[in-house]
N, CA, C and O atoms as CSV, one atom per row, in Angstrom:
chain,resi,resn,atom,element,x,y,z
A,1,UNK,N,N,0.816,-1.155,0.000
A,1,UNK,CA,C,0.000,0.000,0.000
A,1,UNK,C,C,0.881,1.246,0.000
A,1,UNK,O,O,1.783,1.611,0.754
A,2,UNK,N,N,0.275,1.828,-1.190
A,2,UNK,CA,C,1.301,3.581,-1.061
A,2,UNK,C,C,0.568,4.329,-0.125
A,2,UNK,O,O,-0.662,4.364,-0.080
A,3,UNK,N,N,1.423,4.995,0.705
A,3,UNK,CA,C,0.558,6.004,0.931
A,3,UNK,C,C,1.118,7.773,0.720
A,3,UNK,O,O,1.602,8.366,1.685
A,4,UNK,N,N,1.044,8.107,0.050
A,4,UNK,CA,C,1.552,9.555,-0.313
A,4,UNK,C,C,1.860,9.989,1.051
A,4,UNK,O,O,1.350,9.703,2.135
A,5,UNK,N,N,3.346,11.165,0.531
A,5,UNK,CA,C,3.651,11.945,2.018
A,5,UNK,C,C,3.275,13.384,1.290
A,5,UNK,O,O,3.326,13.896,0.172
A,6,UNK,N,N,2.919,13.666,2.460
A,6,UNK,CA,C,2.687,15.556,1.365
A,6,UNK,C,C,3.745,16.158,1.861
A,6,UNK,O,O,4.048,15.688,2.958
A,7,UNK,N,N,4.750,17.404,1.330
A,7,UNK,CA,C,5.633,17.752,1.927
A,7,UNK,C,C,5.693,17.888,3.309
A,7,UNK,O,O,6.563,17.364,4.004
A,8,UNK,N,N,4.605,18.721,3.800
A,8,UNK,CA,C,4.581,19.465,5.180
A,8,UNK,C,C,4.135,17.997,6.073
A,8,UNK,O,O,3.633,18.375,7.132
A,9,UNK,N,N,4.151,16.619,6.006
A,9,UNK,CA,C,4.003,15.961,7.026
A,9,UNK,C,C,5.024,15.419,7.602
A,9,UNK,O,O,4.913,15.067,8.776
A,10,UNK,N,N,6.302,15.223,6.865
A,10,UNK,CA,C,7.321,14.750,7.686
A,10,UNK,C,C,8.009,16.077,8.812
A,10,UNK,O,O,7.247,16.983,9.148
A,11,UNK,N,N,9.378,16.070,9.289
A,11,UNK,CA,C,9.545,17.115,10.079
A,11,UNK,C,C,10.727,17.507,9.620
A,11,UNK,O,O,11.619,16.657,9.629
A,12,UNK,N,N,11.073,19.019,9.054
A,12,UNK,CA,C,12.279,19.707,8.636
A,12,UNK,C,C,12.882,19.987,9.545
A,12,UNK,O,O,12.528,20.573,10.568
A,13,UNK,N,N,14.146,19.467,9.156
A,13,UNK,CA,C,15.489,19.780,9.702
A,13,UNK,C,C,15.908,21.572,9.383
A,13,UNK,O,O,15.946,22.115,8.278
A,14,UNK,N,N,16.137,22.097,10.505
A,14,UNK,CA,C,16.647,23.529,10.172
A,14,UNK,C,C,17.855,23.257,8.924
A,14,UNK,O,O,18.550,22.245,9.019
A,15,UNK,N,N,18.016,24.013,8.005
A,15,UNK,CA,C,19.163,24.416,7.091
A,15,UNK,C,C,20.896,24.698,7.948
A,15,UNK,O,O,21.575,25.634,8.368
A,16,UNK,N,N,20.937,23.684,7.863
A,16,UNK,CA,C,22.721,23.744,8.163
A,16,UNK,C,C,23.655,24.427,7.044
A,16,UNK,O,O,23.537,24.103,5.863
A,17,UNK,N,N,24.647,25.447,7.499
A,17,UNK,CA,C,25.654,25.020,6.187
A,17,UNK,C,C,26.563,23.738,6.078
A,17,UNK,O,O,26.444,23.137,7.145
A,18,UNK,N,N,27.333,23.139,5.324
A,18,UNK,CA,C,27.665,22.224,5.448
A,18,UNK,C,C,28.904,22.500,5.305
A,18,UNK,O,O,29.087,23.480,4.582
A,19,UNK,N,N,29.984,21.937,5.780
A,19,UNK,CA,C,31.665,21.854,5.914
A,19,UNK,C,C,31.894,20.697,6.088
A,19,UNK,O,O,31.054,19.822,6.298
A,20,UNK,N,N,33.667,20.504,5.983
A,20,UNK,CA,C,34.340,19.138,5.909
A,20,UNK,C,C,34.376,19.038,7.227
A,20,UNK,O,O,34.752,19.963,7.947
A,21,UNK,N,N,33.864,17.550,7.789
A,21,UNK,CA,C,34.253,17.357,9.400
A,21,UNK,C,C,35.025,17.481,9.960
A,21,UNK,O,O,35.929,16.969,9.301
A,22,UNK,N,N,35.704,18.081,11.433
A,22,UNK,CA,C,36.704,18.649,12.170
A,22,UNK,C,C,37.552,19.761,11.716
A,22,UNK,O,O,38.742,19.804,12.028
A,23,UNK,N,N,36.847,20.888,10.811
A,23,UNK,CA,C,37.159,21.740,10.124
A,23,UNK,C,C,36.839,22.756,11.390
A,23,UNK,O,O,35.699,22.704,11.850
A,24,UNK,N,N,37.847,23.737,12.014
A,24,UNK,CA,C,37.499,25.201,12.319
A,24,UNK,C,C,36.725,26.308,11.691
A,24,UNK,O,O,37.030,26.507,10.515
A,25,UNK,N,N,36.109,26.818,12.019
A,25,UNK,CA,C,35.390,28.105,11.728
A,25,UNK,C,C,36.831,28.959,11.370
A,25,UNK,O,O,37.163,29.368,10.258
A,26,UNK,N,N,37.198,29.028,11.999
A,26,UNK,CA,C,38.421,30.037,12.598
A,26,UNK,C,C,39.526,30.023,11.189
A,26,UNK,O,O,39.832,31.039,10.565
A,27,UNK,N,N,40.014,28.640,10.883
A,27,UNK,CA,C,40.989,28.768,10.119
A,27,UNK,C,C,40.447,28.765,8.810
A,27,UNK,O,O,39.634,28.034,8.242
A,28,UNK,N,N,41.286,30.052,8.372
A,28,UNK,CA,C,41.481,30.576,6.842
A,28,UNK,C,C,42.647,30.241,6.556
A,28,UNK,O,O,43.648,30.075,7.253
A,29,UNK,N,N,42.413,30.129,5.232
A,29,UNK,CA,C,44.146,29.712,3.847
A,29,UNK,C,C,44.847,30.568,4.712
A,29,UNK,O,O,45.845,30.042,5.206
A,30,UNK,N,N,44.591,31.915,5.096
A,30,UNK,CA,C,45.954,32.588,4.992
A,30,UNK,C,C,46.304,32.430,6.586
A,30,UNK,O,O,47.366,33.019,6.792
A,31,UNK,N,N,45.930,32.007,7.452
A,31,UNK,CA,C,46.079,31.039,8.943
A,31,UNK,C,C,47.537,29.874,8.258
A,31,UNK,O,O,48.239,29.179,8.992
A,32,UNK,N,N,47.617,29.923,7.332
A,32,UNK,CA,C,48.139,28.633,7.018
A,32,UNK,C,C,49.961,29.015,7.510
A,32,UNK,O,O,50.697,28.430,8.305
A,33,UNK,N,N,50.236,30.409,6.506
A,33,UNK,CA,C,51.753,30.022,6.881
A,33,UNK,C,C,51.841,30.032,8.450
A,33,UNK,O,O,52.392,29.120,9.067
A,34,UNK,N,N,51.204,31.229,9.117
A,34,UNK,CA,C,51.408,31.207,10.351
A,34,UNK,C,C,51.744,29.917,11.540
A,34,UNK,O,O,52.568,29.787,12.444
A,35,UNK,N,N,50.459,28.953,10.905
A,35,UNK,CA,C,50.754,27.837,11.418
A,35,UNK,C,C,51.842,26.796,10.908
A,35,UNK,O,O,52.060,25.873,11.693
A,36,UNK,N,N,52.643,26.797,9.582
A,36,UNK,CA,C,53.866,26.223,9.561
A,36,UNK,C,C,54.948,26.717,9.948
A,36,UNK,O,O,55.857,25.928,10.206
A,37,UNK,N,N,55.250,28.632,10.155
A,37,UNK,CA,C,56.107,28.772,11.079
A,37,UNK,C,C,56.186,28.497,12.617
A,37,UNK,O,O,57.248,28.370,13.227
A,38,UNK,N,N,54.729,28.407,13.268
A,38,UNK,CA,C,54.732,27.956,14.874
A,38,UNK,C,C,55.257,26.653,14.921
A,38,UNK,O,O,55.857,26.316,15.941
A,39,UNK,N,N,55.093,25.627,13.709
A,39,UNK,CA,C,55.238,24.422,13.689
A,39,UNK,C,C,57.197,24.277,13.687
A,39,UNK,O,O,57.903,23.596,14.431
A,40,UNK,N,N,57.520,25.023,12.775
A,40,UNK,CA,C,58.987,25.568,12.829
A,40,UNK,C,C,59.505,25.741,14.076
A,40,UNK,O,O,60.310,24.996,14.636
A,41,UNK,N,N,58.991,26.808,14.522
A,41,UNK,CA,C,59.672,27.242,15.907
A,41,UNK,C,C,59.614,26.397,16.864
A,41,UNK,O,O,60.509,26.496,17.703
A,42,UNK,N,N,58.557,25.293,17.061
A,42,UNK,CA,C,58.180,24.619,18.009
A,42,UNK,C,C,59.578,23.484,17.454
A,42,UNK,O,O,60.503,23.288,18.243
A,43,UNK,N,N,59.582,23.054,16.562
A,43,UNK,CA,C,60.395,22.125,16.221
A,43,UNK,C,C,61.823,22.532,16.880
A,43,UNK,O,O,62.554,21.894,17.638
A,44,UNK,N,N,61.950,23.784,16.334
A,44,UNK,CA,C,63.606,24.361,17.653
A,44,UNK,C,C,63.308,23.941,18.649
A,44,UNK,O,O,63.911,22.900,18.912
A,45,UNK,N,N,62.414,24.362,19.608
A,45,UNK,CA,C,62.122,24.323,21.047
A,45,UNK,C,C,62.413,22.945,21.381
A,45,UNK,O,O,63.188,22.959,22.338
A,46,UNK,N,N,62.083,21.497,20.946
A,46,UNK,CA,C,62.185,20.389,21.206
A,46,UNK,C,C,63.359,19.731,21.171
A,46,UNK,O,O,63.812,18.798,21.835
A,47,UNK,N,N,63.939,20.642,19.923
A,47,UNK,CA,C,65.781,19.967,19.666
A,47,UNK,C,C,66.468,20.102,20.662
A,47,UNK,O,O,66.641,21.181,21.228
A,48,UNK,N,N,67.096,18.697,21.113
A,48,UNK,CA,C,68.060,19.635,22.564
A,48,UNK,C,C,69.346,18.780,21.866
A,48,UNK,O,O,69.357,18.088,20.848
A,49,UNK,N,N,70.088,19.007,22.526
A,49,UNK,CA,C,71.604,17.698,22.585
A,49,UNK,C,C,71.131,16.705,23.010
A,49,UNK,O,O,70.470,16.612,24.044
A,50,UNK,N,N,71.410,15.862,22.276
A,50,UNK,CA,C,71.345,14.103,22.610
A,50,UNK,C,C,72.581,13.747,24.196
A,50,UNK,O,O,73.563,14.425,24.497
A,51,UNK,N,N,72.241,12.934,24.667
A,51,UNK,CA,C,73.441,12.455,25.253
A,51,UNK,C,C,75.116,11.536,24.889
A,51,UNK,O,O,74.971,10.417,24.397
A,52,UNK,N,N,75.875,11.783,25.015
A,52,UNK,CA,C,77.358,11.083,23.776
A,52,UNK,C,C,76.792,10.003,23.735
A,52,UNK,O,O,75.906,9.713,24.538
A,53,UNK,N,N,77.158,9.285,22.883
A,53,UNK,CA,C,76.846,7.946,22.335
A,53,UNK,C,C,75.569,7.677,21.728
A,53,UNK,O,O,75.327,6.571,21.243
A,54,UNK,N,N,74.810,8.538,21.727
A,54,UNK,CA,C,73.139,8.447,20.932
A,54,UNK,C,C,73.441,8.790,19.616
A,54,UNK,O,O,74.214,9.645,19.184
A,55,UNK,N,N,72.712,7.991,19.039
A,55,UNK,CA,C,72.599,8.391,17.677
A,55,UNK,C,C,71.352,9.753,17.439
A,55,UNK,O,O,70.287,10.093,17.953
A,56,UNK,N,N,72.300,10.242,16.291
A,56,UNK,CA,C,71.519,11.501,15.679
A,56,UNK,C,C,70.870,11.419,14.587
A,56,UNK,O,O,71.460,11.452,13.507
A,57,UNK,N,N,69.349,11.282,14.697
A,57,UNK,CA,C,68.216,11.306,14.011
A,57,UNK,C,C,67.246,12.374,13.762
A,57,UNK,O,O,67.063,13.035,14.784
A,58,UNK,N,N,66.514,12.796,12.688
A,58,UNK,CA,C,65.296,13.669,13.292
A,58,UNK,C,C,64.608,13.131,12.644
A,58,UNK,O,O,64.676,12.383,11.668
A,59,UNK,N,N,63.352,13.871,13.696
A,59,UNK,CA,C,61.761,13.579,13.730
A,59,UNK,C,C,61.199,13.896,12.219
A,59,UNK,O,O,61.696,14.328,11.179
A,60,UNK,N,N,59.744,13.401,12.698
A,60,UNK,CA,C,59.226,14.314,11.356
A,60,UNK,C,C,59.064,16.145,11.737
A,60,UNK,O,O,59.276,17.106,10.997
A,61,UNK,N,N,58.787,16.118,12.612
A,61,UNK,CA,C,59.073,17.709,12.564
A,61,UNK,C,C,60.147,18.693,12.348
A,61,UNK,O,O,60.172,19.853,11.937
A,62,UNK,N,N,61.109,17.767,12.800
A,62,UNK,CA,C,62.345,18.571,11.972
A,62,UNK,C,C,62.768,18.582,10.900
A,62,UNK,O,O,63.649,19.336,10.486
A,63,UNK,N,N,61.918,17.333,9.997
A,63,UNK,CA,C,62.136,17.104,8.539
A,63,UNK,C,C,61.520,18.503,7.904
A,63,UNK,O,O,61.958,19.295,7.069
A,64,UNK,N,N,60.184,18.434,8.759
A,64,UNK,CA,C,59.261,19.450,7.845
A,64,UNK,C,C,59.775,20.581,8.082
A,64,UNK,O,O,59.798,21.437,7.197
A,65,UNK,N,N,60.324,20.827,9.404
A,65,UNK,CA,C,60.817,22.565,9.772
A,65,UNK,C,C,61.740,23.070,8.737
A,65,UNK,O,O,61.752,24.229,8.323
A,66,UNK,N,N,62.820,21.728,8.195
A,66,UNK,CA,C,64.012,21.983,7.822
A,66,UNK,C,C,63.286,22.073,6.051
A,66,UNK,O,O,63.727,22.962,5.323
A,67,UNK,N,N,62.422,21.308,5.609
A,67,UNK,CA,C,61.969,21.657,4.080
A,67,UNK,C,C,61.341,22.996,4.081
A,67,UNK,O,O,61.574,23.755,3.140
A,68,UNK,N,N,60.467,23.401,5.177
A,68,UNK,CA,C,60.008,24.293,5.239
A,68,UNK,C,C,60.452,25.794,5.071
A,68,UNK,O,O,59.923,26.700,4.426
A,69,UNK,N,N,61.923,25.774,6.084
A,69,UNK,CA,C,62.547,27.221,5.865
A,69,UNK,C,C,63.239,27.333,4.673
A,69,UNK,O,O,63.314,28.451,4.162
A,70,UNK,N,N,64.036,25.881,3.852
A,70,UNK,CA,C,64.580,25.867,2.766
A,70,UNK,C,C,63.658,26.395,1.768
A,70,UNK,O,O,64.104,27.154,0.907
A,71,UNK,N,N,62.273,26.044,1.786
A,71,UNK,CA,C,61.239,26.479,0.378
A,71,UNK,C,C,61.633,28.120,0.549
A,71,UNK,O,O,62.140,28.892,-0.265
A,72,UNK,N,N,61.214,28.317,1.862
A,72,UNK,CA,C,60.756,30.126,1.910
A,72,UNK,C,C,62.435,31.010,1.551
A,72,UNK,O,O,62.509,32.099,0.982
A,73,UNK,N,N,63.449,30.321,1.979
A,73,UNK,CA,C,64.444,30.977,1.825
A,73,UNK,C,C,64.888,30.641,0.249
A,73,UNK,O,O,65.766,31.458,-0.029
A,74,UNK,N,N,64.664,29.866,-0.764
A,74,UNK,CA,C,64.543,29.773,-1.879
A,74,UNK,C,C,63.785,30.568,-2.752
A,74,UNK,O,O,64.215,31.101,-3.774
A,75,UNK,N,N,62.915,30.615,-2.418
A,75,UNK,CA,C,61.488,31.076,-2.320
A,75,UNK,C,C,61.862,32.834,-2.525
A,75,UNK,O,O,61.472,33.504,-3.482
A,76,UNK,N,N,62.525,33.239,-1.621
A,76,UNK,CA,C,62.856,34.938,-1.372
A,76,UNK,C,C,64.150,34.873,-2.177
A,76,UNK,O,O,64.416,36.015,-2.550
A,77,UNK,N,N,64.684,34.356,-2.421
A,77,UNK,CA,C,66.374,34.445,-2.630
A,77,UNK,C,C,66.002,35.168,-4.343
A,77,UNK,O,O,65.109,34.673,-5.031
A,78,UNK,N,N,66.689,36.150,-4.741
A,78,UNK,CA,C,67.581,36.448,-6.046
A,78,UNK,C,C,68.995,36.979,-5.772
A,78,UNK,O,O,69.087,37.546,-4.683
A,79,UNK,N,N,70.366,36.920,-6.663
A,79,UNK,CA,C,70.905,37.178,-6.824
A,79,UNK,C,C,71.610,38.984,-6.261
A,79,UNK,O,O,72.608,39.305,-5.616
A,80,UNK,N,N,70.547,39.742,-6.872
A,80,UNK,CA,C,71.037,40.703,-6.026
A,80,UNK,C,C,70.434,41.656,-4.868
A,80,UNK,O,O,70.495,42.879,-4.736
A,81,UNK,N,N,69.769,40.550,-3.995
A,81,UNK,CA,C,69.298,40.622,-2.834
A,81,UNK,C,C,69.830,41.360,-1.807
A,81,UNK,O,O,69.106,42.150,-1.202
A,82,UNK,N,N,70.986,41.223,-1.520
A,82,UNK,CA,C,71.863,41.771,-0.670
A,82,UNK,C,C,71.901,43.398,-0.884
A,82,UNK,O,O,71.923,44.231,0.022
A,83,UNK,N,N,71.904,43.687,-2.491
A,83,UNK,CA,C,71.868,45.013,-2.857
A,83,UNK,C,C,70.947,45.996,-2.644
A,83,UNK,O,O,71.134,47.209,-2.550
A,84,UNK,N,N,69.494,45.094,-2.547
A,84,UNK,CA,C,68.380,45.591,-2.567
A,84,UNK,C,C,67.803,45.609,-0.998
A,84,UNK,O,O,67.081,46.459,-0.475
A,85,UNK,N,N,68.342,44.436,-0.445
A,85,UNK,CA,C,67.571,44.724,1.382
A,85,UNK,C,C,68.529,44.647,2.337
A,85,UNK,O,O,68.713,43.629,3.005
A,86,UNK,N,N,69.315,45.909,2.480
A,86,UNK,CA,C,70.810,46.343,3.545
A,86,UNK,C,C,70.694,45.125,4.812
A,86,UNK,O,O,69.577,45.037,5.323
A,87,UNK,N,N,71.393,44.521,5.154
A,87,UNK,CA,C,71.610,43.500,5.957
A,87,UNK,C,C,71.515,42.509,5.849
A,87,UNK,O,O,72.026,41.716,6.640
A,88,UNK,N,N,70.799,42.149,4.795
A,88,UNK,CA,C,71.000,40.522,4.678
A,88,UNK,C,C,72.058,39.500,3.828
A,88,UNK,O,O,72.703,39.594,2.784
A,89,UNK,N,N,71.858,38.448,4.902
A,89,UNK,CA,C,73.280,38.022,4.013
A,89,UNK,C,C,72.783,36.037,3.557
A,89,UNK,O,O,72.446,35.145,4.336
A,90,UNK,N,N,72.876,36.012,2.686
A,90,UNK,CA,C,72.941,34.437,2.917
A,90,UNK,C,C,73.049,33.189,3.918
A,90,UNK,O,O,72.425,32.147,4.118
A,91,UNK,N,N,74.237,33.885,4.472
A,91,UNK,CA,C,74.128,33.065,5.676
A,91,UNK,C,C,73.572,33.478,6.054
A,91,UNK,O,O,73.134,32.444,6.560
A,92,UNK,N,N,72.878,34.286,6.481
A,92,UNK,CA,C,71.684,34.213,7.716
A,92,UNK,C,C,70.551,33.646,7.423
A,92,UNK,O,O,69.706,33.366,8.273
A,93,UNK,N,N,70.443,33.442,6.281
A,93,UNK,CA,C,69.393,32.683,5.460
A,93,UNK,C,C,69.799,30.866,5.597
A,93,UNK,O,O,68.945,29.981,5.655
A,94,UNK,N,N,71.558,30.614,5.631
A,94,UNK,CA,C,71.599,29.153,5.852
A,94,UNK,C,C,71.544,28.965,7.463
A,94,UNK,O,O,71.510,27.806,7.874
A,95,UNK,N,N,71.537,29.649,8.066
A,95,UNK,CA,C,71.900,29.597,9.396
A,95,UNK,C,C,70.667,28.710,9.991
A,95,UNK,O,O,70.599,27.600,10.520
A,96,UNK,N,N,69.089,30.411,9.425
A,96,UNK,CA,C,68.090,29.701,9.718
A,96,UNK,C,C,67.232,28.184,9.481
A,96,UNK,O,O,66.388,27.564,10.128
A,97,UNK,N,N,67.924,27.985,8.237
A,97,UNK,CA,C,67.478,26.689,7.426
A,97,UNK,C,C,68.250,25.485,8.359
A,97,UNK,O,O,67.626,24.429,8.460
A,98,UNK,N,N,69.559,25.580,9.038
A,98,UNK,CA,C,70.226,24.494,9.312
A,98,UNK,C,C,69.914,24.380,11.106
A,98,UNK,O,O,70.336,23.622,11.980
A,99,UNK,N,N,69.210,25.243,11.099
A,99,UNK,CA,C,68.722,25.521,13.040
A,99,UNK,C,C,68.106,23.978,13.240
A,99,UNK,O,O,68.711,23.099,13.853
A,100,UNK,N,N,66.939,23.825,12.682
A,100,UNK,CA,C,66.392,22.421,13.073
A,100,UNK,C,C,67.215,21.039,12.971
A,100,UNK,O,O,66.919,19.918,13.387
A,101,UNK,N,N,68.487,21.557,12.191
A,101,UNK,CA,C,69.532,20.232,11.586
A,101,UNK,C,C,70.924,20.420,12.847
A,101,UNK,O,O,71.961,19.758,12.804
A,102,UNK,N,N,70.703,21.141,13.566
A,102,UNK,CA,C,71.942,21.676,14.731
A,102,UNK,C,C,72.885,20.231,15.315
A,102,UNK,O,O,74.094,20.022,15.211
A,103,UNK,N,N,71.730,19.321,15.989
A,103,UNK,CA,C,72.174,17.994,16.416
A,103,UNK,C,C,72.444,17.085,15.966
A,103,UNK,O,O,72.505,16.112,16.718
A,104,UNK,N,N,72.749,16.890,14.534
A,104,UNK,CA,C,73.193,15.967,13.667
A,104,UNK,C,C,75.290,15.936,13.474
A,104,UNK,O,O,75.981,16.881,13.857
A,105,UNK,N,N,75.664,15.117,13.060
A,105,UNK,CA,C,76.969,15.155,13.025
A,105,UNK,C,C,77.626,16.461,12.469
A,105,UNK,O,O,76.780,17.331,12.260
A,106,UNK,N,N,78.493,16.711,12.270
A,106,UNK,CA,C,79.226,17.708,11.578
A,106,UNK,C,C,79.555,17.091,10.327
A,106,UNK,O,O,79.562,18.059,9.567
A,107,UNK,N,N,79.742,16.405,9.863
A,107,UNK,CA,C,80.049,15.786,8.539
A,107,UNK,C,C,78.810,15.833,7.925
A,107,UNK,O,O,78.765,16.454,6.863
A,108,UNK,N,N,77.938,15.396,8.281
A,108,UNK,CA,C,76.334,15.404,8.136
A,108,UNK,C,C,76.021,17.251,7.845
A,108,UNK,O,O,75.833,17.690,6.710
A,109,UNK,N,N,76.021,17.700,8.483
A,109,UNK,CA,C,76.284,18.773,8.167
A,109,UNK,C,C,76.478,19.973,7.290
A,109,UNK,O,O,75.813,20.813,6.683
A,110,UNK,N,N,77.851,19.599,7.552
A,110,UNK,CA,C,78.701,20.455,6.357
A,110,UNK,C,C,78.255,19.802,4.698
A,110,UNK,O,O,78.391,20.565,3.742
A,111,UNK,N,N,77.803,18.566,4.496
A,111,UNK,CA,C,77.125,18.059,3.641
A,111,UNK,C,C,75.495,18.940,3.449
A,111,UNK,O,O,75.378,19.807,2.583
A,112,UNK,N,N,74.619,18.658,4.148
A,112,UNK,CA,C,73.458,19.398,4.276
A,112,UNK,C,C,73.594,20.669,3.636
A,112,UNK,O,O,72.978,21.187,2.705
A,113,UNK,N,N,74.746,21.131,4.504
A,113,UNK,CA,C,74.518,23.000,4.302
A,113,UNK,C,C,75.020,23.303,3.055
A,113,UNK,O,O,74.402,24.217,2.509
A,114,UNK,N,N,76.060,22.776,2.335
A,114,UNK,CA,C,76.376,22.492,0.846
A,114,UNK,C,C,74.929,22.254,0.078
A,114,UNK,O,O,74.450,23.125,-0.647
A,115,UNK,N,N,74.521,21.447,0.228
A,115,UNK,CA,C,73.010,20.925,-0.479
A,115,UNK,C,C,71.746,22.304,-0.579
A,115,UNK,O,O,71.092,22.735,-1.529
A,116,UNK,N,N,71.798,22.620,0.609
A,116,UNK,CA,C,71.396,23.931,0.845
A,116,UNK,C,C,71.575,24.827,0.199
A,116,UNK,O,O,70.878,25.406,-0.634
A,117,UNK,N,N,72.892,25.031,0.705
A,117,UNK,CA,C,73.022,26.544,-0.409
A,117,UNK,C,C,73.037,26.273,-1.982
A,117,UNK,O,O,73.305,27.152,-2.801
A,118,UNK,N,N,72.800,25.300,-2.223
A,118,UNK,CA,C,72.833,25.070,-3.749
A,118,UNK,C,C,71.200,25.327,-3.988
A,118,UNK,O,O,70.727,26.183,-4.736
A,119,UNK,N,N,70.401,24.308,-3.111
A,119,UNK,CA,C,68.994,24.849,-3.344
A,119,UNK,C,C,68.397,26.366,-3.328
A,119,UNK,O,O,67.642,26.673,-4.250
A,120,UNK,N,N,68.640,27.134,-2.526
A,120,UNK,CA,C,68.596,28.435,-2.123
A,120,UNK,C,C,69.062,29.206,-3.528
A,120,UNK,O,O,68.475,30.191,-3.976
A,121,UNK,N,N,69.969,28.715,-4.005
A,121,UNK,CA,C,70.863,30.083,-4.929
A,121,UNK,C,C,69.990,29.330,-6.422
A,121,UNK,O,O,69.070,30.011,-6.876
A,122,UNK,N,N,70.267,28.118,-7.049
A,122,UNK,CA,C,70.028,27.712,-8.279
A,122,UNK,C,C,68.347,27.041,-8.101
A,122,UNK,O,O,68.133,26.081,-7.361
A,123,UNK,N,N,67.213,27.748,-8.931
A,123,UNK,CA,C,66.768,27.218,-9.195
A,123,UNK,C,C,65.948,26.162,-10.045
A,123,UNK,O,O,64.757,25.979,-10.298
A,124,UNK,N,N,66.896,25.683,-10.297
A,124,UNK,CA,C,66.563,24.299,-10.902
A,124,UNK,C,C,67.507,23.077,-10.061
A,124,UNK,O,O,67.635,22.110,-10.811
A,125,UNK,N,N,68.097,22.889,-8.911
A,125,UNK,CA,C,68.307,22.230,-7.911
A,125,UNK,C,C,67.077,21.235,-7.902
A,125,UNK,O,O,65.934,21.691,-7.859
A,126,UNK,N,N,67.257,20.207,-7.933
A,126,UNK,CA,C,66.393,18.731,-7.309
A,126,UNK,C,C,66.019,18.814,-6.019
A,126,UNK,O,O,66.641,18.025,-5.308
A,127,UNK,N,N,65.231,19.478,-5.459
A,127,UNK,CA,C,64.913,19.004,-4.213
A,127,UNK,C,C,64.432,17.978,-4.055
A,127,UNK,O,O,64.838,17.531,-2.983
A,128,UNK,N,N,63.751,17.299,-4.543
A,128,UNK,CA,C,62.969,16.147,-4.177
A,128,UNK,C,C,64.426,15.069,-3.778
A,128,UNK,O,O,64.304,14.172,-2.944
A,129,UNK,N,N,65.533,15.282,-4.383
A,129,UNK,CA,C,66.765,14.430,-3.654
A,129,UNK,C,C,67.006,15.032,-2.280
A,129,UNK,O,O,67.351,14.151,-1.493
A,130,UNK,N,N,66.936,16.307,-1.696
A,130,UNK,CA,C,67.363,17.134,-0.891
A,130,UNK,C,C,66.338,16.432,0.191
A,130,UNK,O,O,66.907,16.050,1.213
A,131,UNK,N,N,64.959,16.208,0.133
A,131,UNK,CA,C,63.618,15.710,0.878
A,131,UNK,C,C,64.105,14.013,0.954
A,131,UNK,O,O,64.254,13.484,2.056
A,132,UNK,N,N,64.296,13.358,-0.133
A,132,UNK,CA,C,64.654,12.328,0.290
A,132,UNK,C,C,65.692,11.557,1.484
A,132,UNK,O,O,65.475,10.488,2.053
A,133,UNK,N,N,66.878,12.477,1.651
A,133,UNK,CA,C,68.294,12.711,1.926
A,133,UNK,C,C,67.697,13.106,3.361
A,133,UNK,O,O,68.155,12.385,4.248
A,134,UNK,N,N,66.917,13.935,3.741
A,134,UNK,CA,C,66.510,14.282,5.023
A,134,UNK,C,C,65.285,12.998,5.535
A,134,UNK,O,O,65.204,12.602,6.698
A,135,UNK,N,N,64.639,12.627,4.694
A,135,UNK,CA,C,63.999,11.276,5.205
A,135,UNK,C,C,65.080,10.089,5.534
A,135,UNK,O,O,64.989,9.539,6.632
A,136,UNK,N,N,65.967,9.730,4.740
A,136,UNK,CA,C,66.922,8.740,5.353
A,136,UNK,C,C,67.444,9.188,6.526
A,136,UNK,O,O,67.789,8.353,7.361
A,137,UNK,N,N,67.605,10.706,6.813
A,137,UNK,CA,C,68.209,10.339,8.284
A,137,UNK,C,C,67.275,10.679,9.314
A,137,UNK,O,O,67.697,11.279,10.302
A,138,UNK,N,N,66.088,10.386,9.223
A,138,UNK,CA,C,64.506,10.106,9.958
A,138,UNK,C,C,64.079,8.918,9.471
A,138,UNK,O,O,62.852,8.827,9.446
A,139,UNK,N,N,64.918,7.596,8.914
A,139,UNK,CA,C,64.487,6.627,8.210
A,139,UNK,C,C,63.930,5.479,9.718
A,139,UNK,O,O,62.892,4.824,9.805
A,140,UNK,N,N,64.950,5.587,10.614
A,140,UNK,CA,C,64.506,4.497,11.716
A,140,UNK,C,C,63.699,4.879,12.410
A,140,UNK,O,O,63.400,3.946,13.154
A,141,UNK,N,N,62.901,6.084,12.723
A,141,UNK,CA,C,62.032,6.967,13.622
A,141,UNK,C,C,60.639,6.387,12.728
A,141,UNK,O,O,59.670,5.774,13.176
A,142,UNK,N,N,60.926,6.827,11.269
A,142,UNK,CA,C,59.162,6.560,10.482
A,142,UNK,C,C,58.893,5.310,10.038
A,142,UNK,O,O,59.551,5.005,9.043
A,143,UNK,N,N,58.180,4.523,10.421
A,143,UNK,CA,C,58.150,3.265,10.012
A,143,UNK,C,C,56.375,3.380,9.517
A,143,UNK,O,O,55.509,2.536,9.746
A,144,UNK,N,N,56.238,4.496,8.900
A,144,UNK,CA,C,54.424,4.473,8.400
A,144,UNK,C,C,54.372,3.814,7.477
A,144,UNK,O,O,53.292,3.614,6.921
């Protein structure tokens, strides 16, 4: 047996807008860098010295801190930069990029910061080797 519904007999739901679940009100696109530099800084805050004999690894947050300042300092870099904004110097640009990489060997290192400044100055540099190279030495930490 049919029995017809007429609109007005079932019961309306008030009009929701609809969003992706566990989405903030609050955060906008442009919320975004803000929150990968806190994510940055926080990543310093956690780095301490290992104790001698520990091996030197990083997290994923220091992976991301360390891709992160490399994009933006790539990202800003031309050639005659220095000319155009009185005080800045490159290194202060590798300095910041190698902050999250501090506790790793010195050989490790002085390798990195080479890799670095190549990304920073040339762009057409491979990063995606530069991202890889920082996952191997976060290789025993991520096992996703």
């Amino acid at each position: 047996m049919n029995i017809p519904i007429s609109p007005g007999s079932h019961s309306r739901r008030p009009h929701m807008p609809s969003r992706p679940p566990n989405r903030s009100e609050q955060l906008r696109p442009s919320d975004l860098q803000s929150a990968h530099i806190a994510a940055a800084h926080a990543a310093d805050h956690r780095m301490q010295q290992p104790p001698k004999g520990h091996i030197n690894m990083l997290d994923r947050s220091q992976i991301d801190a360390t891709v992160f300042r490399v994009a933006v300092a790539a990202f800003t870099y031309y050639p005659e930069k220095a000319n155009h904004e009185p005080g800045y110097t490159l290194e202060e640009d590798l300095d910041w990029c190698m902050r999250p990489l501090r506790h790793l060997p010195e050989e490790s290192l002085r390798e990195l910061r080479e890799r670095i400044t190549t990304l920073v100055t040339d762009p057409t540099a491979d990063r995606q080797a530069f991202i890889r190279r920082l996952q191997r030495e976060g290789s025993d930490l991520d096992h996703d």
